[in-house]
C-alpha positions in Angstrom: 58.1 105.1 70.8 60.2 105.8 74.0 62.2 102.3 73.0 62.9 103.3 69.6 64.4 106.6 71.0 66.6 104.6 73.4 67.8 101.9 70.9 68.9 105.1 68.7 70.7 107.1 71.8 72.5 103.7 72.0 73.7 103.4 69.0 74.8 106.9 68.9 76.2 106.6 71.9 78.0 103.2 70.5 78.9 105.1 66.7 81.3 108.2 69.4 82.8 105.2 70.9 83.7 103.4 68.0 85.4 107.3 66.9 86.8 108.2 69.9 88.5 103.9 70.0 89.8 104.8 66.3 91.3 107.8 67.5 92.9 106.9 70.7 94.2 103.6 68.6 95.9 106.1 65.6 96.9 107.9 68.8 98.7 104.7 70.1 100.1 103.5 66.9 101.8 107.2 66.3 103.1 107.4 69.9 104.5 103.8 69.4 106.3 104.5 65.8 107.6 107.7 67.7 109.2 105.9 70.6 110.7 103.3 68.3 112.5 106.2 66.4 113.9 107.3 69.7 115.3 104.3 71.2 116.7 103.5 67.5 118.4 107.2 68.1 119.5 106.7 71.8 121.0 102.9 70.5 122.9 105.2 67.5 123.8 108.2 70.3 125.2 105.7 72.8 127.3 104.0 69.8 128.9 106.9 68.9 129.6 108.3 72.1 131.1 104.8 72.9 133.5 104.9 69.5 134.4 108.2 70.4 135.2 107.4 73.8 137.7 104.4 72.6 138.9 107.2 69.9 139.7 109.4 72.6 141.5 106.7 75.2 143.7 104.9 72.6 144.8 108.7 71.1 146.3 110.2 74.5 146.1 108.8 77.9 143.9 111.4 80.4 145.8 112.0 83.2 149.0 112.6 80.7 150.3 116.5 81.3 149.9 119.0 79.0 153.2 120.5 76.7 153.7 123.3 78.4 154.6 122.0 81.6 
């Protein structure tokens, strides 16, 4: 009796670490997908802020004075 009661403590003890592994891994995987959409957005943000950089330093030079002066 008292070893049928521990094989079945095991294997619910074994059936919540099986859960909880699925859910840290779904965990993981969403965390992952998520950080690969933001460094595809910082590689996009850091493009553009480079074109607009060359926009701006072929347009007008920066240290040129203003009109009015």
């Amino acid at each position: 009796m008292v070893n049928e009661e521990r094989i079945m403590d095991i294997e619910v003890r074994l059936a919540r670490q099986e859960d909880l592994i699925d859910t840290l891994n779904q965990t993981v995987f969403r965390q992952q997908k998520k950080i690969d959409e933001l460094e595809a957005l910082c590689t996009a943000l850091a493009r553009r802020i480079k074109e607009v950089a060359d926009n701006l330093s072929e347009e007008a030079p920066l240290d040129e004075r203003p009109p009015h002066y």
